[in-house]
C-alpha positions as CSV (number, residue, x, y, z in Angstrom):
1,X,0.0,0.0,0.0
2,X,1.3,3.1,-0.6
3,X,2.0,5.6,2.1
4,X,-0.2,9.0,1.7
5,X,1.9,11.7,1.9
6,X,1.4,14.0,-1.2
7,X,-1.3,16.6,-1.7
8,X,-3.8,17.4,-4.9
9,X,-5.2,20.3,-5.8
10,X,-8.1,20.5,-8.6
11,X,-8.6,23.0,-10.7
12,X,-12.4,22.5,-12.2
13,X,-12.4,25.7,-14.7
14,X,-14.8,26.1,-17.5
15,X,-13.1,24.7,-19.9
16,X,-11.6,21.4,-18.2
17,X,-10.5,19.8,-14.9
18,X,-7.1,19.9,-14.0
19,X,-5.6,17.6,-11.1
20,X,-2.0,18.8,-9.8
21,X,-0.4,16.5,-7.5
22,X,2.9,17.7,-5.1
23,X,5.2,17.5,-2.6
24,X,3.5,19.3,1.0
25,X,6.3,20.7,2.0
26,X,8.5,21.8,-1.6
27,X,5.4,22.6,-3.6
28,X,7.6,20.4,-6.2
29,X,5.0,19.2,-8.7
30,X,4.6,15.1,-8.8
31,X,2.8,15.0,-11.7
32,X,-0.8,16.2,-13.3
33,X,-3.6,15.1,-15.4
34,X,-6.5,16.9,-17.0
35,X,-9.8,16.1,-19.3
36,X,-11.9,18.6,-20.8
37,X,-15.6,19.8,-20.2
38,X,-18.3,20.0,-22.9
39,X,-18.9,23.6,-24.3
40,X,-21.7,25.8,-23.3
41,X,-22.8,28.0,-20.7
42,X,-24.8,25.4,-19.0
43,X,-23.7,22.1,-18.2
44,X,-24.9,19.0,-16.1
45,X,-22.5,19.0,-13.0
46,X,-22.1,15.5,-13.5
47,X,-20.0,16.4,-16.3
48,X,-17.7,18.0,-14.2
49,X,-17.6,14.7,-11.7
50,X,-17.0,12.5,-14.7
51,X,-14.0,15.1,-15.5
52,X,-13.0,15.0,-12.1
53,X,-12.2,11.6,-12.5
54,X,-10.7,11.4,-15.7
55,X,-8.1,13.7,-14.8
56,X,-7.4,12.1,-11.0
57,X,-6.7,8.7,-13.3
58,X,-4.5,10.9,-15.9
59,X,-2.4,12.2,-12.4
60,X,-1.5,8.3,-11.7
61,X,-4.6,8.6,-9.1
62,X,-4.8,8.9,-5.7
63,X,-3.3,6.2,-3.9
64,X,-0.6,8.2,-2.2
65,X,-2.5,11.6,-1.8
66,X,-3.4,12.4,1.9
67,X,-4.7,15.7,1.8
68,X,-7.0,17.8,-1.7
69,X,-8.9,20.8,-2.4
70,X,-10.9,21.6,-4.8
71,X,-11.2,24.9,-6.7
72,X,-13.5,26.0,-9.4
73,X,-15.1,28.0,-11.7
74,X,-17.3,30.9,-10.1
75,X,-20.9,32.0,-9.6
76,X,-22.3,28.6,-11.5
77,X,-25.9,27.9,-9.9
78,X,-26.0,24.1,-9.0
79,X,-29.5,23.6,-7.5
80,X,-30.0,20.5,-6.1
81,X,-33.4,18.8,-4.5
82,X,-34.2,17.2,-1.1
83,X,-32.7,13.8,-2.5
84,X,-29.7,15.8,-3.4
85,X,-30.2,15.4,-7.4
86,X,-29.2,18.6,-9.7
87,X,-32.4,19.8,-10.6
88,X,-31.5,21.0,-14.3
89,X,-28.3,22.0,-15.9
90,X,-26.1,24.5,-13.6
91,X,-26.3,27.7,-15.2
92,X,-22.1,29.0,-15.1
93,X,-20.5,32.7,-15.0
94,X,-21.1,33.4,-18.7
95,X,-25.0,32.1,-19.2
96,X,-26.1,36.1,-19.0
97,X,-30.0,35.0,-19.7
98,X,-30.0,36.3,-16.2
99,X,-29.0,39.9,-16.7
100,X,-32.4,41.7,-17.2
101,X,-32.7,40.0,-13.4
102,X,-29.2,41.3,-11.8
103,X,-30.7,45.0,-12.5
104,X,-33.5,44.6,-11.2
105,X,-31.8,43.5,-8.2
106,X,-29.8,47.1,-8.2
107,X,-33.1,48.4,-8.4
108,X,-34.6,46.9,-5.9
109,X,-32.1,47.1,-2.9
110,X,-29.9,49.9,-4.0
111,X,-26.3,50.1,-5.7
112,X,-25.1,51.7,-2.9
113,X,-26.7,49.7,-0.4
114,X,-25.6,45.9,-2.5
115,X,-22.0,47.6,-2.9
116,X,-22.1,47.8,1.2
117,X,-23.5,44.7,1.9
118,X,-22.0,42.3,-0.4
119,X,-19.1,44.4,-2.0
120,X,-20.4,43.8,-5.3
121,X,-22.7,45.1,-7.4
122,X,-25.2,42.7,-8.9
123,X,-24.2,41.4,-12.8
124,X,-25.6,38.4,-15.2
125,X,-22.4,36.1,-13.7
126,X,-23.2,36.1,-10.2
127,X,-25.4,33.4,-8.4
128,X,-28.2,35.8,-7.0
129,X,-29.0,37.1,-10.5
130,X,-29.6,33.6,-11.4
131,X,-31.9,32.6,-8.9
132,X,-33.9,35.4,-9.7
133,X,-34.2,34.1,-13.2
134,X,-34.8,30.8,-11.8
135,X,-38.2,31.8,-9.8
136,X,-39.4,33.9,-12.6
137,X,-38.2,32.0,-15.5
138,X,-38.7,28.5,-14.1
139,X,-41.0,28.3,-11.3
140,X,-41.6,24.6,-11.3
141,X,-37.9,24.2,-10.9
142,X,-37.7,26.7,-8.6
143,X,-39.9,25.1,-5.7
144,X,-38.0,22.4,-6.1
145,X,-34.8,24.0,-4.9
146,X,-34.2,22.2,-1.6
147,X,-30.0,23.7,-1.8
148,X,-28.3,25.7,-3.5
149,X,-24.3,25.2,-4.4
150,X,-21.6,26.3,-6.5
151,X,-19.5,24.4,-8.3
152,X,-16.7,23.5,-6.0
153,X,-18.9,23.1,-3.3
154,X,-20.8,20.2,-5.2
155,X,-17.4,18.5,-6.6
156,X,-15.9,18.3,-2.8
157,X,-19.4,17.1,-1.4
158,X,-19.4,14.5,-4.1
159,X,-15.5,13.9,-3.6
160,X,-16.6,13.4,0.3
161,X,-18.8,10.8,-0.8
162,X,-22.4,12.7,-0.7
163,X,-25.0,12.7,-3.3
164,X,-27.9,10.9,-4.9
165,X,-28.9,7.8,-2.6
166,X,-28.2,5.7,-5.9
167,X,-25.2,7.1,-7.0
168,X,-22.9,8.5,-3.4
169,X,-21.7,5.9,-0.8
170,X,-22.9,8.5,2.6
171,X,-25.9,9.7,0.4
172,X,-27.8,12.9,0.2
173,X,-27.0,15.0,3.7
174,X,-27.3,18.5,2.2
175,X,-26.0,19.9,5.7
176,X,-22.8,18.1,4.4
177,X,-22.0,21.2,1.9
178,X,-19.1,23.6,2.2
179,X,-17.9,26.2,1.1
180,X,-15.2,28.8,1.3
181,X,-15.5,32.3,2.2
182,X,-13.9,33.6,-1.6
183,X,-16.5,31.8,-3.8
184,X,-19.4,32.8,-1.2
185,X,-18.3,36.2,-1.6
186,X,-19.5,35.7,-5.5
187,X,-22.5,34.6,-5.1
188,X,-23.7,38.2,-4.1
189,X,-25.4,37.4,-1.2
190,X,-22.8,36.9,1.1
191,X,-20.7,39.6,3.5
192,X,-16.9,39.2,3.0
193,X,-16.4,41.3,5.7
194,X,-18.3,39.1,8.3
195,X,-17.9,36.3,6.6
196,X,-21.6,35.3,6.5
197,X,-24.1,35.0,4.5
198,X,-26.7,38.3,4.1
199,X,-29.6,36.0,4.3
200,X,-32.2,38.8,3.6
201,X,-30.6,39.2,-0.1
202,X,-30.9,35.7,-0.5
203,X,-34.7,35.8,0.3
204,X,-34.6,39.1,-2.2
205,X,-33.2,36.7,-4.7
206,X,-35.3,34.1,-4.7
207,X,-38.2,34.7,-2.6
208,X,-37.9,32.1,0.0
209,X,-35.9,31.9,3.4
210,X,-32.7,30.2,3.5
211,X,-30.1,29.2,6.5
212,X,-26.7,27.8,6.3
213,X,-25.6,24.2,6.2
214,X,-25.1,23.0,9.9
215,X,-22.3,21.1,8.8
216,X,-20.8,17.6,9.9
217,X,-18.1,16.3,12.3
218,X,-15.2,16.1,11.0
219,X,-14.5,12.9,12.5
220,X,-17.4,11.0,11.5
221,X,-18.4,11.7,7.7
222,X,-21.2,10.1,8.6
223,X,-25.1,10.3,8.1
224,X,-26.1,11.9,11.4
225,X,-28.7,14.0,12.4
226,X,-27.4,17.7,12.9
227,X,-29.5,20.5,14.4
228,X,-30.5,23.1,11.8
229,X,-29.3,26.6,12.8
230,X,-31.7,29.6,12.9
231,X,-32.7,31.9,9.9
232,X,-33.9,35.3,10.2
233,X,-36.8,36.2,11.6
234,X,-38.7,35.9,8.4
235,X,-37.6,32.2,7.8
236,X,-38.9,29.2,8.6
237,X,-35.5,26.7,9.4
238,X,-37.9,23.8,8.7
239,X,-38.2,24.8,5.0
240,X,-35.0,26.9,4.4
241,X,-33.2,26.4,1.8
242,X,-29.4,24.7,3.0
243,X,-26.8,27.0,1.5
244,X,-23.2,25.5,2.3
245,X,-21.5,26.3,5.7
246,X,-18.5,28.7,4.9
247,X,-15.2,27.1,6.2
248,X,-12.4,29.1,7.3
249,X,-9.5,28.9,5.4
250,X,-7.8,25.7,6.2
251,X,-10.7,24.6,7.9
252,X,-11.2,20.5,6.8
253,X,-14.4,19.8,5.2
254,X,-14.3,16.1,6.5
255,X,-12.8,12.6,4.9
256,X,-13.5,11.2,1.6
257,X,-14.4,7.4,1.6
258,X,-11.0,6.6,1.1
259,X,-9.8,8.5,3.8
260,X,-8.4,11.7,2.3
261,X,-8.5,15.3,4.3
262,X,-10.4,17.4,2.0
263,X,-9.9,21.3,2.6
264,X,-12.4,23.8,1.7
265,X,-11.3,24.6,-1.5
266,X,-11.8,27.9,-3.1
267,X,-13.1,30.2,-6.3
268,X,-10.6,30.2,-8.9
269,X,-8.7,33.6,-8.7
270,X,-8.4,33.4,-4.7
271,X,-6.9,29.6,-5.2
272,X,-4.6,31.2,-8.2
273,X,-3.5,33.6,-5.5
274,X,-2.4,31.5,-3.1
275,X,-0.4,29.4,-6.0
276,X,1.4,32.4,-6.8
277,X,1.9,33.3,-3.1
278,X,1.0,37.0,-3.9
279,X,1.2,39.1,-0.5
280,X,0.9,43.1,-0.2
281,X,2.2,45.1,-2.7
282,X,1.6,42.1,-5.2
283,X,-0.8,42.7,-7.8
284,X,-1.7,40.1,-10.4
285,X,-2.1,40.4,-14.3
286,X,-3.5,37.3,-16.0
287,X,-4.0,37.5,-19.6
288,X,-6.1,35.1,-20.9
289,X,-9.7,35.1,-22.8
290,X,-10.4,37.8,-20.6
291,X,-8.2,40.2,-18.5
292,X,-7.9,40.2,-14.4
293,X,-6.5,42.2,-12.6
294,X,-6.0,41.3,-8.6
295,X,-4.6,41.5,-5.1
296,X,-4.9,40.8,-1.7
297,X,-5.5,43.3,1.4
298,X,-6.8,43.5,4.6
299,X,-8.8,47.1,3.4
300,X,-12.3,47.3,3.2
301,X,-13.2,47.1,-0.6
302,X,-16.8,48.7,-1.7
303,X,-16.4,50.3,-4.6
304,X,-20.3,51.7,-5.5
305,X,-19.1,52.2,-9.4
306,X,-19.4,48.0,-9.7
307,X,-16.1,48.2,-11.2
308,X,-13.9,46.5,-8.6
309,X,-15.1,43.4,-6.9
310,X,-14.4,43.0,-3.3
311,X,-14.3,39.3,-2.8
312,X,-13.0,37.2,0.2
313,X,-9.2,35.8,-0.4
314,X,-8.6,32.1,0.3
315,X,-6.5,33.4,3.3
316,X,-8.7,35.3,5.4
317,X,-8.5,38.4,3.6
318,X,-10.1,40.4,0.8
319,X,-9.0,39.7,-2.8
320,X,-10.5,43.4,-4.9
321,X,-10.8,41.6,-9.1
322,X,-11.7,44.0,-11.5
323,X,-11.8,42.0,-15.3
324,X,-11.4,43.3,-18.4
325,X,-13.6,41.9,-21.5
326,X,-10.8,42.2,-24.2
327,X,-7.8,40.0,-23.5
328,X,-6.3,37.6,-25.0
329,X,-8.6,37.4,-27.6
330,X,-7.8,40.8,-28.9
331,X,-4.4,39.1,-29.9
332,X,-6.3,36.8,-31.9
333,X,-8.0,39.1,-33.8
334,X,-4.9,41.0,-34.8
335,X,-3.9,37.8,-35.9
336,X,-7.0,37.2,-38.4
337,X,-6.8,40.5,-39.6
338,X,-3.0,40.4,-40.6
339,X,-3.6,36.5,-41.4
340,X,-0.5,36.0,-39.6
341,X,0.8,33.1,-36.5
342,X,1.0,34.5,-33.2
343,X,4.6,34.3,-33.6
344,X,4.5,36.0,-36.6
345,X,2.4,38.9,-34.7
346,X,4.5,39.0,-32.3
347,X,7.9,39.8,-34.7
348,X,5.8,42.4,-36.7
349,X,4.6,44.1,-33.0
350,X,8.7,44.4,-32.3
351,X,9.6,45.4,-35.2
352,X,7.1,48.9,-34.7
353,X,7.7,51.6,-31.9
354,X,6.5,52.6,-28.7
355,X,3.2,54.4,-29.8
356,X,3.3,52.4,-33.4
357,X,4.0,56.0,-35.3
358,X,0.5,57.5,-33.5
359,X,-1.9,54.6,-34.4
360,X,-3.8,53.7,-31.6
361,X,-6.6,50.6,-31.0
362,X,-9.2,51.5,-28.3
363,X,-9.7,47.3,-27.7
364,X,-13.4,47.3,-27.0
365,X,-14.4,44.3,-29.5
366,X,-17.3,43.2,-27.2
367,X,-18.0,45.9,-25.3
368,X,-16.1,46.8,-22.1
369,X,-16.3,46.2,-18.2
370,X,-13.5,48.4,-16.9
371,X,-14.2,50.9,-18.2
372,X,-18.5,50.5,-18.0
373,X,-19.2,50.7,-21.8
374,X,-21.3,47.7,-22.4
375,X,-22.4,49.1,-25.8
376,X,-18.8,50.0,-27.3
377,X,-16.5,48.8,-29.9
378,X,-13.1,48.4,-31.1
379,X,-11.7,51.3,-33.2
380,X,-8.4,52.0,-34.7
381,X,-7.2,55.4,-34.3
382,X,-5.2,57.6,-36.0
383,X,-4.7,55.7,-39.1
384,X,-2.5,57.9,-41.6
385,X,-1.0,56.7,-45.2
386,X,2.9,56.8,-43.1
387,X,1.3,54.9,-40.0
388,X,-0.5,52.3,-41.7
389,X,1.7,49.2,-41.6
390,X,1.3,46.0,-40.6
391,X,3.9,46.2,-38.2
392,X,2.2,49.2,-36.4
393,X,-1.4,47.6,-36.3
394,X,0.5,44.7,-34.9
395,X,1.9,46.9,-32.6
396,X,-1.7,49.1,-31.9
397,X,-3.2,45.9,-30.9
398,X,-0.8,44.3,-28.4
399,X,-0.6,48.4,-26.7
400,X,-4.4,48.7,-26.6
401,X,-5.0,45.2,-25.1
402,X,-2.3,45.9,-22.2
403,X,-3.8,49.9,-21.7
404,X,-7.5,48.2,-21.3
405,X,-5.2,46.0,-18.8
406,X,-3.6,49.1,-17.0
407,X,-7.3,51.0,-16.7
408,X,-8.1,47.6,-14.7
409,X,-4.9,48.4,-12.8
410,X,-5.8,52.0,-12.0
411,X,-8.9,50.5,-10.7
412,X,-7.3,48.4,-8.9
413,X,-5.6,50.8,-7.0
414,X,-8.1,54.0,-6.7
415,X,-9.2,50.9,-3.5
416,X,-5.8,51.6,-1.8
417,X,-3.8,48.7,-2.9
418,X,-0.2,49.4,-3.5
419,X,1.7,47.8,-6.5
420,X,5.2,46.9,-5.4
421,X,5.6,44.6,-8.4
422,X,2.8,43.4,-11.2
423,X,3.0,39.3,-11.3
424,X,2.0,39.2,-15.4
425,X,0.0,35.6,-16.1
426,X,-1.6,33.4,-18.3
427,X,-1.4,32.2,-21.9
428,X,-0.4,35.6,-23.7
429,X,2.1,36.1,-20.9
430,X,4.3,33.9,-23.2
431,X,3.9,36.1,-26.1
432,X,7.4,38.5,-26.6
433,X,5.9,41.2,-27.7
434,X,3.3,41.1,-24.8
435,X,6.3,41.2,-22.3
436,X,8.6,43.8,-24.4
437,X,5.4,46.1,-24.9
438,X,4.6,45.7,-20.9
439,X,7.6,47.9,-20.2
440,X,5.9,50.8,-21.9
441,X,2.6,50.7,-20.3
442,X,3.4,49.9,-16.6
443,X,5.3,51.5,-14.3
444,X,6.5,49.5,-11.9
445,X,8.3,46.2,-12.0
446,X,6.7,43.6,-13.9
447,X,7.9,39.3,-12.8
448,X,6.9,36.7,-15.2
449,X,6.7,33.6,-13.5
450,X,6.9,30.2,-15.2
451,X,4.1,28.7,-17.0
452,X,1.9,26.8,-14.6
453,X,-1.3,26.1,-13.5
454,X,-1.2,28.0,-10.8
455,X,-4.9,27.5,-9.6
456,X,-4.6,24.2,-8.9
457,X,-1.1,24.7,-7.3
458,X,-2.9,26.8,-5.0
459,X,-5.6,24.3,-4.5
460,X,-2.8,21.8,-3.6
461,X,-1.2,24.7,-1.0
462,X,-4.6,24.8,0.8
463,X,-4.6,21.2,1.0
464,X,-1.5,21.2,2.8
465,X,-2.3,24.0,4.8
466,X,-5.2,21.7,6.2
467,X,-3.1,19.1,6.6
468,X,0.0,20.7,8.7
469,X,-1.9,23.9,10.0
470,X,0.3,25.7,8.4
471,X,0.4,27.3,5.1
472,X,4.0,26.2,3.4
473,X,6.2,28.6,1.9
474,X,6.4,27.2,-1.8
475,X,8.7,28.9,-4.6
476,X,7.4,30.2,-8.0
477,X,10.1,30.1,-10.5
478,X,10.5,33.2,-12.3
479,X,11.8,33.2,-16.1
480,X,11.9,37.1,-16.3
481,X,11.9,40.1,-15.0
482,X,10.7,43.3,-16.9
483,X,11.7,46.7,-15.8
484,X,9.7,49.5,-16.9
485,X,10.7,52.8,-19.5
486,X,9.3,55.4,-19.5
487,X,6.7,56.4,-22.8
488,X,4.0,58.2,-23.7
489,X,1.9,54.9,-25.1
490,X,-0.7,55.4,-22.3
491,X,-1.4,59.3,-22.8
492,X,-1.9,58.4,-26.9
493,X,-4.5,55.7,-25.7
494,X,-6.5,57.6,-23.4
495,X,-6.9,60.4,-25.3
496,X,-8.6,58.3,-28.0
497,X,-10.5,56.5,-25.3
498,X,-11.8,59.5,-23.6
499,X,-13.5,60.2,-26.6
500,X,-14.8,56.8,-26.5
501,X,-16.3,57.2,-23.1
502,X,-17.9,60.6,-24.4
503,X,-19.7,59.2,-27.0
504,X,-21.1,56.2,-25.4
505,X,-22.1,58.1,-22.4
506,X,-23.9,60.8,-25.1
507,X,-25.2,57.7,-27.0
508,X,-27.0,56.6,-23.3
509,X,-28.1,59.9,-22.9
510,X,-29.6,60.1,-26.1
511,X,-31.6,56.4,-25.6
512,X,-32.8,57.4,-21.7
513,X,-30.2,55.4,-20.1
514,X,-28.4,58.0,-18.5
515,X,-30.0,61.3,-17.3
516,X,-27.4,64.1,-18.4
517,X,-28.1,65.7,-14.8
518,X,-27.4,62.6,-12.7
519,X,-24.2,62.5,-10.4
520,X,-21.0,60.8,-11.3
521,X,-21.7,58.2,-8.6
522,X,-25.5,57.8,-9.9
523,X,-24.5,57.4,-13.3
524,X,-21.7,54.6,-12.7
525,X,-24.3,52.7,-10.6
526,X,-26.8,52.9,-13.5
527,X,-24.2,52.2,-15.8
528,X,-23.6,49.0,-13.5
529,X,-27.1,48.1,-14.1
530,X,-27.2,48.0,-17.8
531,X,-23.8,46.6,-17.9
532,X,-24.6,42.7,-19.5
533,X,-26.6,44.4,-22.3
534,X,-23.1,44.2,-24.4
535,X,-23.7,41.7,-27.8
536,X,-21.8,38.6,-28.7
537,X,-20.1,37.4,-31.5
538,X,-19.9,33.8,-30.0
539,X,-23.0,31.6,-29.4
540,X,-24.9,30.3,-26.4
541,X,-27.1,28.1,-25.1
542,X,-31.0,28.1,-25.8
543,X,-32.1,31.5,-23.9
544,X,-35.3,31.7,-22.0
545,X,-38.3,33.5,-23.9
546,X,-38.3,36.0,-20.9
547,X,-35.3,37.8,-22.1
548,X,-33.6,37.1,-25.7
549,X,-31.4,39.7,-26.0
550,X,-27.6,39.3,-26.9
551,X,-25.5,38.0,-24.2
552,X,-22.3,39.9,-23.1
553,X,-18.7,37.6,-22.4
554,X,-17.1,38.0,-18.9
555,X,-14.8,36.0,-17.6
556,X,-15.5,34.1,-13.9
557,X,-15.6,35.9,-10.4
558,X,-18.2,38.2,-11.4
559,X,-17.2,40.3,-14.3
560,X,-14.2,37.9,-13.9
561,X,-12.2,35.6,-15.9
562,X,-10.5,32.1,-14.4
563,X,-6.9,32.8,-14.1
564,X,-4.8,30.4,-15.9
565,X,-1.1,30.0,-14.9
C-alpha cells in the first residue's frame, strides 16, 4: 500500500479539470492530469464529476494523496433537490439569460446599499442574479430547490462521498456542503467582511428563506442528524433552503471514503492567489480570454461604481478583481486581420515603436467592463497613409490590449492597494511582444513567473495548509523580469478612449439610459445596471423567452475571468 503523503489540488475551470499533485512541503510538482468539459454556458455537473475523474486517473490517481482541495469555476448555480439530485443543468458565470434579473436587483435594494452589503454590485455572472431568473423563468424548478451550491462546493461534497442515494456511498446530507469564504463572496449574497451569508438578499433573490448548512463532524463523515441553525426572523428553518456552511481557510471539510483530508477549496482567482503566493504590494495580471486584474488586502473594498469586486481571499482576507472583456482574444484578432501566426504577430509588434508612429486601438471588441461601456466597440485610431503598416497595427493591438489591462490596474488601485511589483500571467504572458510592450505601459516592475497552473497549485497549497496547519512557503520560479521605461503609449490611448467614453455616455443619454443631470456616482451605478446588455459574436445556449437579448462575455468571479497559470 502506498504511504499517503502528497497533496492534490483541482482546478475545475470552464473549460476542463485539472488535477496537480505535489510534494507538501517543496510545492515540487509530482505530476498532473486533466480532461476537458463539454462547451456551453450550461452544463450538467455530473459532467464536471465525470471530468474530475478522468483527470485524478490521468495524475496516476490517488493512492498516495493524503490531503486535496478543490477549486472552481465561479458563480455557476448548482440547484440541487431534497434527494440531493441537480435539478437542471447549472447555469455558469457566462449564461447572461439572467441579466435583465441582476438590475433589477440594483433596483430593488440599491447600488449603494448591494456595494455595502456584499461588496459587489449585482451582474448576469453572479449566483443571485440567477436565482432570480430561476423563480421567474422557471418556477416549477424553482420550488423544487431544496439547496443551492456552487461548483466547487458540489465537486468536494461529491469527492466526500455525498450525493444521490443511488449514486454517493454516505448519500444525500445537504448539511454536508461547504464552502469557502472567496466563492461565497461571488454569489452576491454573502458579507466578506463578516464572513456570513446576508440572508435577507438571498430571500430578495429568490423569494424564499434560507439558512446555512449545519455542517458535519469532522470525524465522523457520517449520516447523522445535525440541528439546523436559525434563519432570520422571516424564515422558517424547517423549510430553508441549505446553502453551504463557509469554512475558514484551512478549515477540513471532512474525509473522503478513502480516507483523504479534503480542505475547503476555493473560487478560482483566490486559489490562483495562493499558488502564486502574492502578499501586499503584489498585484496580479493574467491574460487570458479575458483580463484580471488582482490582489490581496486587509482594506475594506466597496467600490459603489461596480467596477472592482471586493471578494473574500482564500487566506482570510479580501481579494478586490476587476476584469477586463478584451484580452487575449484581442491578440487573436490581430492575428486574423493580418492572417498571420502568433509568432509572426508578435515579430511584426517588435519590429514597430512605442506608440506604433500615432496609431492607436481602443480594444473594446465586445463591449467593455473596466471601463462600464457595455455598448462599445473596437476602433483604430489615428490611421495615416505613413502609420498604416502592418507592423504598427500589430503593434496598436498588443498596446491597446495591455492599456485596457492598465485602466483595470488603476482600478485596482483607486481601493488603496499598492503595487510593489505586477506578477504578469496566463497564456499571452508567453507572447514577446506582450512582455517587451509591458515595459511601456506599466510603471512598476513587472515578474513573469513560469508557466503553470497555478490555480490548482494553489488548490494543492490549501490542501497542505489543512493538513499541517500551516500554510507552506512554496517557490514560484521566475523566467523574467521586466523593468519598466518610460513612454507616452498610455497618454496616446486615453486620449482616443476618452472620446470613447464621451460618445457612449452621449449615445445613453440620447436612448434614456443615463439622465445628463445625474451625479457621477448615480450614473456609474446605473451604468452597473445595464452593464450585461453588451452583444456577442460567440454563441450560447438556448435562452429563456423571458429575455432574448444578446449575451455579453465575462470572464468568472463576477465580471471575472478564471486565471490560468
Amino acid at each position: 500500500m502506498s504511504i499517503r503523503r502528497f497533496v492534490a489540488g483541482v482546478d475545475s475551470s470552464t473549460q476542463s479539470c485539472k488535477v496537480v499533485i505535489a510534494d507538501p512541503d517543496s510545492g515540487d510538482i509530482i505530476r498532473t492530469g486533466s480532461a476537458p468539459h463539454p462547451p456551453g454556458t450550461e452544463v450538467a455537473p455530473e459532467a464536471w464529476w465525470t471530468a474530475l475523474q478522468e483527470a485524478i486517473a490521468a495524475a496516476g490517481g490517488l493512492d498516495d494523496v493524503a490531503g486535496l482541495s478543490i477549486s472552481g469555476q465561479q458563480h455557476g448555480l448548482v440547484a440541487l433537490d431534497a434527494e440531493g439530485r441537480v435539478i437542471r443543468d447549472a447555469l455558469l458565470w457566462n449564461d447572461l439569460r439572467s441579466k435583465a434579473a441582476a438590475r433589477d436587483l440594483i433596483a430593488e435594494v440599491g447600488a449603494a446599499d448591494y456595494v455595502a452589503r456584499t461588496g459587489i454590485l449585482p451582474v448576469a455572472s453572479f449566483t443571485a442574479a440567477k436565482l432570480r431568473w430561476l423563480r421567474v423563468a422557471e418556477p416549477d424548478n424553482a420550488a423544487r430547490v431544496a439547496a443551492v451550491a456552487l461548483p466547487h462546493d458540489w465537486l468536494s461534497w461529491r469527492f466526500l462521498g455525498y450525493g444521490p442515494a443511488e449514486s454517493s456511498a454516505r448519500g444525500p446530507v445537504l448539511d454536508a456542503l461547504v464552502t469557502d469564504a472567496s466563492d461565497a463572496s461571488g454569489t452576491a449574497y454573502f458579507d466578506p467582511s463578516t464572513s456570513r451569508y446576508d440572508l435577507d438578499l438571498f430571500r430578495i433573490a429568490f423569494g424564499a428563506a434560507a439558512r446555512e448548512a449545519a455542517g458535519l463532524p469532522c470525524a465522523a463523515d457520517t449520516d447523522v442528524e445535525a440541528d439546523s441553525p436559525d434563519v432570520d426572523e422571516k424564515g422558517d428553518a424547517a423549510s430553508a433552503i441549505i446553502l453551504p456552511r463557509v469554512l475558514t481557510p484551512n478549515e477540513a471539510a471532512g474525509h473522503s471514503p478513502d480516507g483523504i483530508v479534503v480542505g475547503p477549496g476555493a473560487g478560482d482567482n483566490a486559489a490562483a492567489a495562493l499558488g502564486l503566493g502574492v502578499t501586499s504590494g503584489d498585484l496580479v495580471i493574467s491574460i487570458g480570454t479575458s483580463g484580471t486584474v488582482f490582489g490581496t488586502t486587509d482594506l475594506p473594498i466597496a467600490d459603489s461604481s461596480g467596477a472592482v469586486a471586493g471578494f473574500a481571499s482564500a487566506d482570510g482576507g479580501r481579494l478586490p478583481l476587476v476584469a477586463t472583456l478584451n484580452a487575449a482574444r484581442v491578440l487573436d484578432s490581430a492575428a486574423t486581420l493580418l492572417r498571420v501566426s502568433h509568432d509572426e504577430l508578435a515579430a511584426l509588434a517588435l519590429a514597430s515603436r512605442p506608440g506604433a508612429d500615432g496609431l492607436t486601438l481602443i480594444p473594446y471588441f465586445e463591449g467593455e467592463r473596466t471601463p462600464n461601456l457595455p455598448d462599445a466597440t473596437a476602433r483604430l485610431e489615428g490611421m495615416t497613409l505613413g502609420n498604416s503598416s502592418a507592423e504598427n497595427v500589430a503593434r496598436a493591438f498588443v498596446e491597446g490590449m495591455l492599456c485596457g489591462l492598465a485602466d483595470g490596474l488603476d482600478a485596482v488601485q483607486a481601493q488603496g492597494l499598492e503595487a510593489g511589483r505586477l506578477l504578469l500571467i496566463g497564456g499571452a504572458a508567453r507572447n514577446p511582444a506582450v512582455r517587451e510592450v509591458a515595459r511601456d505601459i506599466f510603471t512598476v516592475p513587472i515578474d513573469v513567473p513560469e508557466q503553470a497552473e497555478y490555480v490548482a497549485i494553489g488548490a494543492a497549497r490549501q490542501a497542505a495548509w489543512t493538513l499541517s496547519g500551516a500554510l507552506p512557503d512554496w517557490t514560484v520560479e521566475l523566467v523574467a523580469t521586466l523593468h519598466p521605461r518610460p513612454s507616452q503609449v498610455r497618454q496616446q490611448y486615453r486620449s482616443f478612449a476618452a472620446q470613447t467614453a464621451a460618445q457612449q455616455t452621449a449615445a445613453q443619454q440620447t436612448a434614456g439610459l443615463v439622465s445628463p443631470d445625474r451625479t457621477t456616482q448615480e450614473r456609474s451605478s446605473s451604468e452597473s445596471s445595464t452593464s450585461e446588455r453588451s452583444s456577442s459574436k460567440s454563441s450560447t445556449s438556448e435562452r429563456s423567452s423571458s429575455d432574448q437579448s444578446l449575451p455579453d462575455h465575462r470572464g468568472s468571479s463576477g465580471a471575472h475571468a478564471s486565471v490560468k497559470g
